[in-house]
C-alpha positions as CSV (number, residue, x, y, z in Angstrom):
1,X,87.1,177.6,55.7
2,X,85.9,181.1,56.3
3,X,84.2,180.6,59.3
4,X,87.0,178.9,61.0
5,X,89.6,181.8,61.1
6,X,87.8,183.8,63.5
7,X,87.6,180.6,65.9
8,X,91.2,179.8,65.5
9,X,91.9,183.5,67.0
10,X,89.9,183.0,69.8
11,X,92.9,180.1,70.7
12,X,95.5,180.9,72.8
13,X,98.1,178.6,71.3
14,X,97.1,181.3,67.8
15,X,96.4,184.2,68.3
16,X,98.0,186.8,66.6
17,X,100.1,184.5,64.7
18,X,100.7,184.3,60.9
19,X,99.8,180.6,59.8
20,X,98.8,178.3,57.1
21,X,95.5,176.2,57.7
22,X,95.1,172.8,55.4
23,X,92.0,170.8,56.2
24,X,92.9,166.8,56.3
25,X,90.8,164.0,55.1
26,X,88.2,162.3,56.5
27,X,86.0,163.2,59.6
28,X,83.0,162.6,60.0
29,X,81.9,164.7,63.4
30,X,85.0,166.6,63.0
31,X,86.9,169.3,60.8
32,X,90.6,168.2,61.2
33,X,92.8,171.3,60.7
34,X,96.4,171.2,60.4
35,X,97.7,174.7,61.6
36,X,101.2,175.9,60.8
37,X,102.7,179.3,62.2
38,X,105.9,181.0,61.1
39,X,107.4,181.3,64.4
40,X,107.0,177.4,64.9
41,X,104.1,176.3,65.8
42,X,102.6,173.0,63.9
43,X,99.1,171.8,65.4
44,X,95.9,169.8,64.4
45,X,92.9,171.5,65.7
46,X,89.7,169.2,65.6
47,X,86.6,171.4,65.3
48,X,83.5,169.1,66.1
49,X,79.9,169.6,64.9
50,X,77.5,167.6,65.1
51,X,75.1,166.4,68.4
52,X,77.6,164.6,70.4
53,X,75.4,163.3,73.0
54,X,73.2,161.6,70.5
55,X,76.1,159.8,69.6
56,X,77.4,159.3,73.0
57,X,80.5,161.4,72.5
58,X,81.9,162.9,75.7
59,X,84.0,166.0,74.5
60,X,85.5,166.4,78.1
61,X,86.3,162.8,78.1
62,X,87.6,162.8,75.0
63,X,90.1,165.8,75.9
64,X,91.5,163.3,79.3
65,X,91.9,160.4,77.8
66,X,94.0,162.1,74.6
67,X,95.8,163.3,77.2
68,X,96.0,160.2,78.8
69,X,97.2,158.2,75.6
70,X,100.6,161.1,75.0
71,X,101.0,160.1,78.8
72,X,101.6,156.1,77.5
73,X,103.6,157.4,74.6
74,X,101.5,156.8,71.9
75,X,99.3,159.9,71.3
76,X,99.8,163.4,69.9
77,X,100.2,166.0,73.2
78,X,97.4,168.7,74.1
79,X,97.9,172.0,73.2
80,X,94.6,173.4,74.4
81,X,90.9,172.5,74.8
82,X,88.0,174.7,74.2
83,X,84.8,173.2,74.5
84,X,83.6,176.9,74.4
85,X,84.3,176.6,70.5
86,X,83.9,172.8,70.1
87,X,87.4,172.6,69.5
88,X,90.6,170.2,70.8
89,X,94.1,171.3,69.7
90,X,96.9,168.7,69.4
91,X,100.5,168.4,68.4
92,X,101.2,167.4,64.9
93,X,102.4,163.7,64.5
94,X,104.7,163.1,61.6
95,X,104.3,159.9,59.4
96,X,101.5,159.2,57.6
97,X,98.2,157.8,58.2
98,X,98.0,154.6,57.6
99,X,95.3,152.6,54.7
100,X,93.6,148.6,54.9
101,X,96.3,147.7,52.6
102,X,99.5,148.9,54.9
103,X,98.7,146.3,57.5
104,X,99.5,143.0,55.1
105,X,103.3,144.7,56.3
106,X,104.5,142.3,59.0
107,X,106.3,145.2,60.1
108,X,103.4,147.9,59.9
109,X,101.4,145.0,61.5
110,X,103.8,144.6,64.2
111,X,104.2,148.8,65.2
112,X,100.5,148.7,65.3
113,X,100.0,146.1,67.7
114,X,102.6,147.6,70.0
115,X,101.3,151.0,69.9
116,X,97.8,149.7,70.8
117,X,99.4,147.5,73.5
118,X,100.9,150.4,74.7
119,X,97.8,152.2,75.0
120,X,96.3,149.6,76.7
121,X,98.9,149.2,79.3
122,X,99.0,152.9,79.9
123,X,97.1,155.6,82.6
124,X,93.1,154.6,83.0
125,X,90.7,156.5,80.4
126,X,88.2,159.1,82.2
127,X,84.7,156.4,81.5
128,X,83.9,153.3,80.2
129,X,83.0,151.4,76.5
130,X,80.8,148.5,76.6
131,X,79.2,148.2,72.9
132,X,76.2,145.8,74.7
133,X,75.3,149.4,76.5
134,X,76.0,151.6,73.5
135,X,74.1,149.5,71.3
136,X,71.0,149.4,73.6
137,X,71.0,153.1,73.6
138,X,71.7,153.4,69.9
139,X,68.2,151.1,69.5
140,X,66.6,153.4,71.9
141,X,67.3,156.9,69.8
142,X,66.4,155.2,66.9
143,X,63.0,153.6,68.0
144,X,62.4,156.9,70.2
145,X,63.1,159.7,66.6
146,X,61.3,157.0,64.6
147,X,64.7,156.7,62.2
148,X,65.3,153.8,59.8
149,X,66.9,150.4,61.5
150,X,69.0,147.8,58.9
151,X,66.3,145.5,57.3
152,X,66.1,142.6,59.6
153,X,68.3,143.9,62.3
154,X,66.2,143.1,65.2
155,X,66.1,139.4,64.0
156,X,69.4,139.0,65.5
157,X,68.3,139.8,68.6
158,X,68.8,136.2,70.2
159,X,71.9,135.7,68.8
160,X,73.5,138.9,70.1
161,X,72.3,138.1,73.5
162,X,74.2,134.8,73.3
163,X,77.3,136.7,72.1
164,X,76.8,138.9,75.2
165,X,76.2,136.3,78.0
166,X,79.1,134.0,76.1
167,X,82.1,137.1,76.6
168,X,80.5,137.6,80.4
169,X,81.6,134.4,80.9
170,X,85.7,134.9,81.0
171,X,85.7,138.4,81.0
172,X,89.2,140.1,81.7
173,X,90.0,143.4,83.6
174,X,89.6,146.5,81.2
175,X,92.2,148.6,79.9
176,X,92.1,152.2,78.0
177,X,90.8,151.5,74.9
178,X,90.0,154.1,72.2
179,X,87.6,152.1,70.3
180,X,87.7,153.5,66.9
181,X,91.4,152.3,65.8
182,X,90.3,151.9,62.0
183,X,93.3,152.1,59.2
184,X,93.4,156.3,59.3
185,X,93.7,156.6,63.2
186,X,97.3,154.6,63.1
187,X,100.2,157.1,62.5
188,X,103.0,155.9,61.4
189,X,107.0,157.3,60.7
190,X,108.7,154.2,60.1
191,X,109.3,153.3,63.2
192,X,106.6,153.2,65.5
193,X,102.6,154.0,65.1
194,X,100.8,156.5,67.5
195,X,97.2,156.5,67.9
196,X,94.7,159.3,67.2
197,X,91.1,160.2,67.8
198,X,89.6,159.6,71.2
199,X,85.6,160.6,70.7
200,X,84.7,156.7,71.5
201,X,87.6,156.5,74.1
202,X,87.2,154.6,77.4
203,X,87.9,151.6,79.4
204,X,86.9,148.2,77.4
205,X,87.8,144.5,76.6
206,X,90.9,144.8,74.6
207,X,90.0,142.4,72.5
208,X,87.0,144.9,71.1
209,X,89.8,147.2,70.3
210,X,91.5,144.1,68.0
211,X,88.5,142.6,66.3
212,X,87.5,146.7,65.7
213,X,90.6,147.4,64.0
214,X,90.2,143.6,62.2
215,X,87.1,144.1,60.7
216,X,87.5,148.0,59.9
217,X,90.3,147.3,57.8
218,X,88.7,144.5,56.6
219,X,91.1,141.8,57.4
220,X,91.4,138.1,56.1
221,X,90.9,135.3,58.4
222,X,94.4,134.8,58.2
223,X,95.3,138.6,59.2
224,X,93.0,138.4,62.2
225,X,95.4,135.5,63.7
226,X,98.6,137.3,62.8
227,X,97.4,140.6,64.7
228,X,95.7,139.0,67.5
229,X,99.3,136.7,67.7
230,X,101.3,139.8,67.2
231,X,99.1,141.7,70.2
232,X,99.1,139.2,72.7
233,X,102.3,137.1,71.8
234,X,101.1,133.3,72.7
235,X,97.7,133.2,71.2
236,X,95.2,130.8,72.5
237,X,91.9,129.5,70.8
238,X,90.3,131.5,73.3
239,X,91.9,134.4,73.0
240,X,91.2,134.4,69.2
241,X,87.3,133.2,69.5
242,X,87.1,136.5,71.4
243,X,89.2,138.4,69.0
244,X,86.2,137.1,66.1
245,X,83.2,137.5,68.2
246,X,84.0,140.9,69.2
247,X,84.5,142.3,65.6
248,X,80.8,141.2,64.9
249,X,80.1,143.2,68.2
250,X,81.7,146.1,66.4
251,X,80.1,145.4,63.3
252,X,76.1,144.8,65.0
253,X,76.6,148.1,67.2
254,X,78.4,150.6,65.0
255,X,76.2,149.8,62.2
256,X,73.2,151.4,63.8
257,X,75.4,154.8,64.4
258,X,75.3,154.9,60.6
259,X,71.8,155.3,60.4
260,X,71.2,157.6,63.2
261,X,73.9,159.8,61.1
262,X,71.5,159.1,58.0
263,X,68.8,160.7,59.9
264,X,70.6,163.6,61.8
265,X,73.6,164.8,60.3
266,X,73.7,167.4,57.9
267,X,77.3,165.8,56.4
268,X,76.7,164.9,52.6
269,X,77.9,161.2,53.0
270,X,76.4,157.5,52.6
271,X,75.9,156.7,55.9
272,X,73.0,154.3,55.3
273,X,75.7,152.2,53.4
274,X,78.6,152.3,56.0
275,X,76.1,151.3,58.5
276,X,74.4,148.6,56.0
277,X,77.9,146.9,55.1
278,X,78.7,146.8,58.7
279,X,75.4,145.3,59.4
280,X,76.3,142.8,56.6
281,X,79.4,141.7,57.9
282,X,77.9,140.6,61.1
283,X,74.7,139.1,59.7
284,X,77.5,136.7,57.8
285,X,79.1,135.9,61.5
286,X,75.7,135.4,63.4
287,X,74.7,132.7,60.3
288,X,78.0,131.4,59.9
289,X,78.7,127.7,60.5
290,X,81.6,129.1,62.9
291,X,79.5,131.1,65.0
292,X,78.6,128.6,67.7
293,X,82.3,127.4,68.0
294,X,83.4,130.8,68.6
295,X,80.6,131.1,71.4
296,X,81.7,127.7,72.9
297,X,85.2,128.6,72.3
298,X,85.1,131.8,74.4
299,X,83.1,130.9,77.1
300,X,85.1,127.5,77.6
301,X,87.9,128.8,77.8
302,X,89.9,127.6,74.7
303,X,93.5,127.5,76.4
304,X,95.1,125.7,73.5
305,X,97.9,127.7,71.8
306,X,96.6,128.6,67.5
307,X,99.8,126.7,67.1
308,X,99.2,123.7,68.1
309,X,95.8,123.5,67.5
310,X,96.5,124.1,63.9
311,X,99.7,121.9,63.7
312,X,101.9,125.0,63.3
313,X,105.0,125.3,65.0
C-alpha cells in the first residue's frame, strides 16, 4: 500500500486531503481502493496493472461506458480518470456486494435482473463484445507466446462453430452489456442493485450478459429459468435455449483468459483452475444430451412460452 499514496496525490479529486485508504476484495487486473477524506469525500479508486491489451481491455472504453451505465442509473458516477496513472475513480456505492448464494432471494433475484435490464436499455457503450471474436484472439495469443491451452480444448472446435452459426441465426439488436456481471459486481442496499466494473464492457447479445451471470454464480437449472423469466418477463423456449447456450460461450471463451493469466500475470492466484473449471463446465454442455435441442431450439425459433411448454401456469 506504500506505493499507492504518492499516486493518490497525483488525483485531483485528493490532493491535499487527509483520508483513510482500505483495499477491497477481489481483483484480479485491479487494486480496488476505497478512499475516505474528512471533509467528505468517499471514492473507489481502481488502480489497474497488468497488460490490458493482451487481455483486450480498453481503459478509455472502460472509463465511457462507466460513465455511461451512472447515465442509465445503475452505476457508481466518475470522479476522475487518469490513464496517466492507470487509475479510474468512482463514487462509493452503499450496500454490499453481493455472493452465489444471495441470488436463491426471489427478491435479490428480482433487483438484479432489473438493474441489468436497466443497463441494457440505457445510452450505447463506446465498442463492441462478441466472445466468437474474443475467443479467436484469445487462441491466437496463446498459440502465438506458446502458453498452455485446457487439455482437449481444441476438440471442441466443431461444436463451438455450430453454437456460433446456430445464435447467427435469430440474432437480436445489441444493447450495453458489461459482460462480467458475476456475484461481486451486483451492489445491493436493499432496494435496488447497481452494477460495477466495466473492463469487458461493450455492446453484446443480452442474453451473454444472463447466461454469464448464470453460470458465474453457478446457478441450477432451475435458477437459470427464474432469472431469464424475471429478465425478460414472458420467457420463451427460445429465449431460454439462448440464455443456456450462451453461458457455455462464456464458459469455452473466458476459460482461455485463465490461462493466458497463468502465463503472464505476476498475481499469486490459480488461474489455471479458474480457467480449467470453466473449461469443464462447457465441455459438460458441448457433450450433454441437451446440447443439440438447445442448438435447434435457438435457431428455430422456440416461441413457446417455459410455461406452457412445461405445463406451468
Amino acid at each position: 500500500m506504500t506505493d499507492i499514496e504518492p499516486a493518490l496525490d497525483r488525483l485531483a479529486c485528493l490532493a491535499g486531503r487527509s483520508r483513510r485508504v482500505q483495499k477491497l476484495p477481489g481483483g484480479l487486473t485491479n487494486t480496488n481502493l476505497h478512499v475516505q477524506t474528512d471533509d467528505g469525500v468517499d471514492v473507489v479508486v481502481r488502480w489497474s496493472h497488468g497488460d490490458a491489451e493482451l487481455l483486450g481491455i480498453d481503459r478509455d472504453a472502460e472509463a465511457f461506458n462507466t460513465r455511461a451505465a451512472a447515465e442509465a442509473g445503475v452505476g457508481a458516477d466518475v470522479v476522475e480518470y487518469r490513464p496517466d496513472l492507470s487509475m479510474l475513480v468512482i463514487a462509493f456505492l452503499p450496500g454490499r456486494s453481493l455472493d452465489n448464494a444471495d441470488f436463491a432471494d426471489p427478491g435479490v433475484l428480482a433487483r438484479a435482473a432489473s438493474a441489468t435490464r436497466a443497463l441494457h436499455s440505457g445510452p450505447r457503450f463506446q465498442g463492441d463484445f462478441d466472445m466468437f471474436v474474443r475467443q479467436a484472439a484469445y487462441l491466437t495469443t496463446v498459440r502465438e507466446r506458446g502458453y498452455g491451452l485446457p487439455p482437449g480444448y481444441l476438440d471442441h472446435a466443431d461444436a463451438w462453430d455450430a453454437v456460433r452459426r446456430a445464435l447467427a441465426v435469430r440474432a437480436a439488436p445489441t444493447a450495453p452489456c458489461n459482460n462480467d456481471l458475476l456475484a461481486a459486481n451486483f451492489v445491493d442496499d436493499g432496494a435496488r442493485c447497481r452494477l460495477i466494473d466495466y473492463e469487458y464492457s461493450g455492446n453484446n447479445d443480452v442474453c451473454f450478459e444472463l447466461g454469464n451471470t448464470a453460470t458465474e454464480c453457478d446457478f441450477t437449472p432451475e435458477l437459470v429459468e427464474a432469472y431469464a423469466e424475471a429478465y425478460f418477463g414472458t420467457l420463451t423456449r427460445s429465449d431460454l435455449a439462448r440464455v443456456r447456450l450462451q453461458m457455455l460461450v462464456s464458459e469455452y471463451g473466458w476459460s482461455l483468459w485463465g490461462f493466458i493469466q497463468a502465463a503472464a500475470s505476476p498475481i499469486d492466484y490459480d488461474f489455471i483452475g479458474w480457467g480449467t473449471e470453466r473449461f469443464e463446465k462447457s465441455v459438460a454442455t458441448f457433450r450433454g444430451q441437451d446440447f443439440t435441442r438447445l442448438l435447434e431450439e435457438v435457431a428455430g425459433g422456440g416461441l413457446e412460452t417455459t410455461s406452457t411448454q412445461d405445463g406451468r401456469s
